[in-house]
N, C-alpha and C positions, 0 to 999 in steps of 0.2 A: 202677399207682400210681407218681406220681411222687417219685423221691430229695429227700430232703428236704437246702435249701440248706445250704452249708459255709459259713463265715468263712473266706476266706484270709487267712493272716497278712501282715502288712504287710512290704514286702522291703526287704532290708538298705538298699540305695540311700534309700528312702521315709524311712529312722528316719534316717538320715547327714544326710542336708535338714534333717530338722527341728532337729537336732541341732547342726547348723553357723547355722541361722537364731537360735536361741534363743541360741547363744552369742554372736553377732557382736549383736543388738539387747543381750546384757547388757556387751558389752565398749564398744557405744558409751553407754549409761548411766552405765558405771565413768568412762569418760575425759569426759562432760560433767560428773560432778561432783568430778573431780580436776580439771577446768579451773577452775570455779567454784569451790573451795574454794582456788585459790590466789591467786585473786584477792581472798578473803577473808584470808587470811595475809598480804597487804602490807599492808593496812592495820590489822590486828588490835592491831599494837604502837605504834598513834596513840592507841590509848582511852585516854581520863580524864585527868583534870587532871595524870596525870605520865607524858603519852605522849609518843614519839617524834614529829618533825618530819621531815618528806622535802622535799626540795629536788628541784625537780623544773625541766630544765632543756630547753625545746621546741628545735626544728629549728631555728626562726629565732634563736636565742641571750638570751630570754627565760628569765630565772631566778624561779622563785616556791620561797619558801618557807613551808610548811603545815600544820596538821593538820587541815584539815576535808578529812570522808572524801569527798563529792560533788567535789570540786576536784580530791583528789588522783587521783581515779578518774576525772574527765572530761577531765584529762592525759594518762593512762594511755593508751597503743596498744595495747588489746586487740582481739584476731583471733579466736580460737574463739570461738563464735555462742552458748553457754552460757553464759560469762564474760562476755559481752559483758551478758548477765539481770542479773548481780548490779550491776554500773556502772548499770544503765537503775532499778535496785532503790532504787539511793543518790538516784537523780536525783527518783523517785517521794515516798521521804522529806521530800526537801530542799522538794518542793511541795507535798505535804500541811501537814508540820511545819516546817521549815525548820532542824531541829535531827535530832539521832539519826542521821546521815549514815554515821557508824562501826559503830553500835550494831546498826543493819538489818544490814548485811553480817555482821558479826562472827557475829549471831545466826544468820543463813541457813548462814554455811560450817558451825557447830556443827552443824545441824540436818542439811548435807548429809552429813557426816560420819556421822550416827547411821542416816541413811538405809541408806549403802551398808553398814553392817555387817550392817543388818535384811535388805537382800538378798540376801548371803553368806552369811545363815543361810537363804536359799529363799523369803522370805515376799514377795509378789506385789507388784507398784509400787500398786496402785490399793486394798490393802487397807492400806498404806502410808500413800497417800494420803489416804483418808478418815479415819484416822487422826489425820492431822496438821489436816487440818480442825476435825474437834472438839475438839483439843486448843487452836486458836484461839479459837475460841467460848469455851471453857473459862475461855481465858486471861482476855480482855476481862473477863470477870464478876468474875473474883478482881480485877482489876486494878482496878475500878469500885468495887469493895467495898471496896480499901486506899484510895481516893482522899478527899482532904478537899477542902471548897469553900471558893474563895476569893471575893470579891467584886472589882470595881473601884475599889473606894473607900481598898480597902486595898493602898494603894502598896508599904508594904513588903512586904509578901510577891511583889507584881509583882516586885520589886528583885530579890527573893533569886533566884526562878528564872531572871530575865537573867542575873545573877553566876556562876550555878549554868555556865551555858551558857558564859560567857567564861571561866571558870577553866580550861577546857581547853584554851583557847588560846595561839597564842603572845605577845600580849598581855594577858595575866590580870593584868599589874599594873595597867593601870588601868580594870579591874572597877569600881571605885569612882565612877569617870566614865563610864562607858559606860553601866552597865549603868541609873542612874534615868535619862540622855538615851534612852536606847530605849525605857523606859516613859512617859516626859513625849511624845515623838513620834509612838509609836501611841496614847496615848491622846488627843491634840491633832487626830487623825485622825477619830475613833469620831464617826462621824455618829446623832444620838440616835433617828432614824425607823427607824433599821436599826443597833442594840447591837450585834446579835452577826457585824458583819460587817465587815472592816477591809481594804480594799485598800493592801496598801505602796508600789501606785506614786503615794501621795500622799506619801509618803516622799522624798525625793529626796536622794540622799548625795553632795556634792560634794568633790573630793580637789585637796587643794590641798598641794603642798611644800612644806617648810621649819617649824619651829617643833617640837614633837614632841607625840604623841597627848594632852598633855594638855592642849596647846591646841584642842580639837576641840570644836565649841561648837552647840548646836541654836538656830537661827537663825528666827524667828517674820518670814517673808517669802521673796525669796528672792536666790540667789547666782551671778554668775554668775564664772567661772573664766575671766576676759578681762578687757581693761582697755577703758575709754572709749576708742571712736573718732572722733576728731576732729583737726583741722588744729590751728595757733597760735593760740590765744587761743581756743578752745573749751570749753564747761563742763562740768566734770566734778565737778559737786554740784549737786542740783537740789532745790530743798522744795518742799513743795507740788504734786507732781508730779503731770500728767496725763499720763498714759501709754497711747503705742499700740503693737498689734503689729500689724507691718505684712507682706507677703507679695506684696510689689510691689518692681517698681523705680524708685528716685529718679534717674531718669537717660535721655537722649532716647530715644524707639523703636527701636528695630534691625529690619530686615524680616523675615522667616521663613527668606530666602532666600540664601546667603551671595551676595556679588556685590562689585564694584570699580567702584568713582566714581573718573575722572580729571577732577578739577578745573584747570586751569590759568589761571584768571585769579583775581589775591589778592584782587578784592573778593567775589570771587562765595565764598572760603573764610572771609574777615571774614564775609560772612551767614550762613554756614553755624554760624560759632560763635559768631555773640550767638543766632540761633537757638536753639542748645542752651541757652546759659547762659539766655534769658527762659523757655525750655520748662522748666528744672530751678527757678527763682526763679517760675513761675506752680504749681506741685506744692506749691513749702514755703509758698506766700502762705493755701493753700487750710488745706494743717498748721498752718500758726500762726493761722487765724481760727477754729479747733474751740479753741483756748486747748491745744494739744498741745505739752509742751515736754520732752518722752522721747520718743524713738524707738527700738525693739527691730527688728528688720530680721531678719529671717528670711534664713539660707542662700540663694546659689542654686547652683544645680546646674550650671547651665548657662554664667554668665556672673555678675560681680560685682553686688547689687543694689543698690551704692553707688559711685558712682565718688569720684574726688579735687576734683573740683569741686562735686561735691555736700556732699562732706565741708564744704568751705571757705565754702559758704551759709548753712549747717545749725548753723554754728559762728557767722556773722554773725547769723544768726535766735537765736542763744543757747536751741537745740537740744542736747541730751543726747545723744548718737545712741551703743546698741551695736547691731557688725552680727556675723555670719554665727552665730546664734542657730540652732543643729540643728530640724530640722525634725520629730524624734523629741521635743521639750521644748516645744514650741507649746501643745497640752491641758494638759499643767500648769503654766506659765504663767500660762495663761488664766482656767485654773479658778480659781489662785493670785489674779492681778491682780480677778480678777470683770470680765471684760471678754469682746469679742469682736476676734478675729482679722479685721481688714481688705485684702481681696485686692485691693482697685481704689483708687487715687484719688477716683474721682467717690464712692466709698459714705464718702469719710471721714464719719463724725461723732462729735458730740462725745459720746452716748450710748453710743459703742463704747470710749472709754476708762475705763485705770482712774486710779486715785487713790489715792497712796501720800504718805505725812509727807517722807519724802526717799529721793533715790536717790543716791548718792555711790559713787567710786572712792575703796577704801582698797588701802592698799601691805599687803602680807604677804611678808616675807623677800625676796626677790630679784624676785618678779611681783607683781601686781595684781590685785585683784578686784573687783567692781561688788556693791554691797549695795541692794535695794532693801526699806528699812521702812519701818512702820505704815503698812500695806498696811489703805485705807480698804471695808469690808466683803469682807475674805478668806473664800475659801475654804477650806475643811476639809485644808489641806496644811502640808507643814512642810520646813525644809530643814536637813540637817544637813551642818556643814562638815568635814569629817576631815584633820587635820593632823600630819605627820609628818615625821622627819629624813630619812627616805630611800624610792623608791619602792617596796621590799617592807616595808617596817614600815606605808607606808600602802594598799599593798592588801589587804595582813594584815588590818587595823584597821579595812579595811572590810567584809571577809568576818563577820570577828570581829563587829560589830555590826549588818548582815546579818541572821547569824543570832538574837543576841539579842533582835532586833526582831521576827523569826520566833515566838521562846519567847513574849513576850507578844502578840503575834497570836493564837497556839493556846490561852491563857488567857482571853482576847477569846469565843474561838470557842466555848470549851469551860472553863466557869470550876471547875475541879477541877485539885488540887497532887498529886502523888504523889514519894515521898521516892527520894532516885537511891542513889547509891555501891552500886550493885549488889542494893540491900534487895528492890524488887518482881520480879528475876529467881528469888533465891534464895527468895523465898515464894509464887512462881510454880513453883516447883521443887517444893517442899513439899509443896504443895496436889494439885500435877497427880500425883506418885507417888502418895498417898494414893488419889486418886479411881482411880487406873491397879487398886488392889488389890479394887475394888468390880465392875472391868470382868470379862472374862471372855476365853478365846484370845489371839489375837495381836493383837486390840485391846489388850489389858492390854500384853503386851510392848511393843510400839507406845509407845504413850502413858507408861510407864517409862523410854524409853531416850531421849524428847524431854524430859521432865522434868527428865534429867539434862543435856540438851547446854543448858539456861538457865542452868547455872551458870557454861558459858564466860566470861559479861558477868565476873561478881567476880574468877573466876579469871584474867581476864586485869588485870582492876584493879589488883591484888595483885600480879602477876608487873611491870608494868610500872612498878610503886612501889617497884623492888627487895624484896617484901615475898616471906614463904613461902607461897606462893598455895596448898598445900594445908592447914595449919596454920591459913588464912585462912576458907577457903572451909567444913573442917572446923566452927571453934569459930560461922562465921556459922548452918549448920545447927543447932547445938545452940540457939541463942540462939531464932533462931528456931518450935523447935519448942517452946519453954519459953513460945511466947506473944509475942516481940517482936518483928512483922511490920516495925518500921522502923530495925530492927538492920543499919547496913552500913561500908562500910567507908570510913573517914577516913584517904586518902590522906596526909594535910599530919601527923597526928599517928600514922600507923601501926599504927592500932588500930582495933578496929570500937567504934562508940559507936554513940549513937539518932541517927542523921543526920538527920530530922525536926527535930530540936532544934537541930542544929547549924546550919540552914539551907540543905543543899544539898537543893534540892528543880529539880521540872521539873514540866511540863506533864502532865496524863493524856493527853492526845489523841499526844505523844512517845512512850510507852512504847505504848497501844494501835494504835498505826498501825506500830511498827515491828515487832510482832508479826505483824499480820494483815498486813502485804503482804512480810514475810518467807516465812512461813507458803506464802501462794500462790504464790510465787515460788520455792521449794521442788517445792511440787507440781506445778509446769508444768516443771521440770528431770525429774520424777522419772515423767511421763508419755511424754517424747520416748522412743523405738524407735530412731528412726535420722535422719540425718541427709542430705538431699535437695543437691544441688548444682547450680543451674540455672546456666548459661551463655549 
């Protein structure tokens, strides 16, 4: 009869492996989310309307000054490949919503923060994970159920959540201007076949120096940031305009091939240049018999597509002419004029142009700009001009209204208001511990200890308002739990009041997107093992 089998025990060496593997995958989890939470800590002390600005100054000697979190992060030289999650996190925001840019981050470090303690107490990444999962789900439904609907009809409340959006920035004082030109702009855009769907690159923000942001004006046609090009005694006001955009050259053939003509007899170069000049006067005889008396002239890449002698016909033919028109603004343009783009001479026609009330060079501060209105059957576009004393007040200024234009976009998309100054973190906080005490095991702990890192949002609201961010965050839970889901905190007056009322409101699709792609962005940090290095 055969000995029945033993277990050998497992030998020292065997348990030391596993024991050295388990440690080294939990020591590169520690340090991908101490990389990632510190990239959350630069930016944490920009929140809300009384955060911090960073000046941020590139290799080439480029200064910006900022609070938007997407900017300041896509500045940023971040190297560890986890950190680098949270910048890619901002950027995911800024394209969903166009706003929340601090708020994702800030949320992720809290949540990464609450992770690694849950670890240190032994409890598994993946039971962690699903965790945080349903805590998202969780979230969205509370968030849905605090949300009020707005309509498009009702401008002011569009107003408020622009304002809401500009108030934390570095130009908040004129909120007042900015913030109904970004709702008069996307909604000047909103095609009626398709409500709920607002493309911004019908938007088009032109930055022009000198004057200061409150000259900054939404301009119904469009702008260009150049002056009329033409010789002496060329026009630079045109009514009645027919208008082309051209993608050609006004100017003799060049062959494919570089090469050298030695000419040396002066009649045979006389021929050579009434040649060119009948060849450039048979082009503009062809433009001026379509009744074309605008010309827009498209860049070239390769070679001027206007010469000087062209200029000087073009100005006789009492021709309008702007040239090197970027090749990236062509489609909207086009869309703009209602016209089509012509690549040839021989296709000129007069059915390819558009028709505007006038096109005129106006002076602004030290340059020039080309204004083309009443722009005769426009397009669904719009142009806004951004005007400023210096080049960081007006990139500022156009970040700043960027995003405002973002806020009512996501309005557009998703017509629900939810109230900011921290109110739907802290009763997102509320709700999720409660439901955490219905759970059971380490899900309950779990879903407890996330509930608590959503308070970061006010706490940091508070701290950065010089306010007592626990005394804050304290009296907001009491209020809260008494019933008043839109209790939060009023920065300007140091108090928590019903922010609902006071008007600082934002978009639902802001607060639900910064949630859910925080959330995953979390759990994809919180599943990496180890890190791979291909060369």
């Amino acid at each position: 009869m055969a000995a029945p089998a033993v277990q050998q025990p497992r030998s020292a060496s065997s348990k030391t492996e596993s024991y050295v593997d388990n440690k080294r995958k939990e020591d590169i989890r520690q340090a991908n989310i101490v990389a990632a939470r510190a990239v959350a800590n630069a930016v944490r002390t920009s929140l809300g309307p009384k955060g911090m600005d960073k000046m941020i100054s590139t290799a080439s000697g480029e200064v910006i000054i900022t609070n938007d979190g997407a900017t300041i992060l896509n500045k940023m030289e971040v190297l560890q490949p986890a950190a680098k999650m949270l910048v890619e996190l901002s950027k995911s925001q800024d394209v969903v919503a166009g706003d929340g840019t601090t708020t994702v981050v800030v949320i992720a470090g809290a949540l990464l923060k609450q992770c690694l303690s849950l670890l240190n107490k032994g409890i598994h990444p993946t039971v962690i994970s699903d965790a945080l999962h349903k805590v998202s789900l969780k979230a969205v439904d509370v968030l849905t159920a605090m949300a009020v609907p707005v309509e498009l009809s009702d401008r002011e409340s569009l107003i408020k959540s622009a304002s809401t959006s500009l108030n934390s920035k570095v130009v908040c004082q004129y909120s007042t201007l900015l913030a109904p030109l970004a709702v008069d702009a996307v909604l000047s855009v909103v095609d009626p076949a398709k409500p709920d769907l607002v493309d911004l690159r019908d938007v088009k923000i032109v930055k022009k120096l000198g004057g200061t942001v409150d000259d900054t004006e939404l301009v119904k046609g469009l702008v260009f940031d150049k002056k009329v090009s033409h010789s002496a005694g060329g026009p630079t006001r045109m009514e009645n305009a027919k208008i082309a955009v051209i993608q050609f050259q006004i100017s003799p053939p060049k062959t494919d091939i570089e090469q050298s003509i030695v000419v040396s007899d002066y009649t045979q170069m006389d021929r050579i240049l009434k040649e060119e000049r009948n060849y450039i006067l048979g082009m503009i005889k062809k433009i001026k018999a379509t009744g074309c008396n605008v010309l827009l002239i498209q860049k070239s890449i390769l070679r001027d597509a206007v010469t000087d002698l062209s200029l000087h016909y073009l100005a006789k033919a009492k021709i309008l002419v702007v040239k090197d028109v970027e090749r990236d603004e062509i489609e909207f343009i086009t869309k703009t004029l209602n016209c089509l783009p012509i690549a040839n001479i021989e296709h000129f026609r007069e059915e390819k142009l558009g028709r505007a009330d006038c096109v005129e060079e106006v002076s602004l501060g030290d340059g020039k700009i080309v204004k083309i209105t009443g722009i005769k059957d426009m397009g669904r576009t719009t142009t806004v001009l951004v005007r400023g004393s210096n080049q960081l007040v007006i990139d500022e200024a156009e970040r700043s209204l960027h995003d405002a234009l973002c806020v009512v976009r996501c309005l557009v998309n998703k017509r629900f208001l939810i109230a900011g100054g921290g109110a739907p973190e802290v009763e997102l906080s509320r709700q999720l511990g409660a439901w955490s005490k219905v759970l059971h095991g380490m899900e309950s702990h779990c879903v407890r200890s996330f509930a608590e890192a959503l308070e970061v949002i006010p706490y940091t609201l508070a701290e950065n308002a010089g306010l007592n961010p626990i005394a804050i965050v304290t009296e907001l839970r009491n209020r809260h739990s008494q019933g008043e889901i839109n209790a939060g905190i009023n920065v300007r007056k140091g108090q928590i009041t019903n922010i609902l009322e006071e008007n600082v409101v934002q978009p639902l699709l802001v607060s639900t997107s910064a949630i859910t792609l925080a959330t995953e962005c979390v759990r994809m940090i919180l599943k990496i093992d180890d890190i791979i290095t291909v060369r």
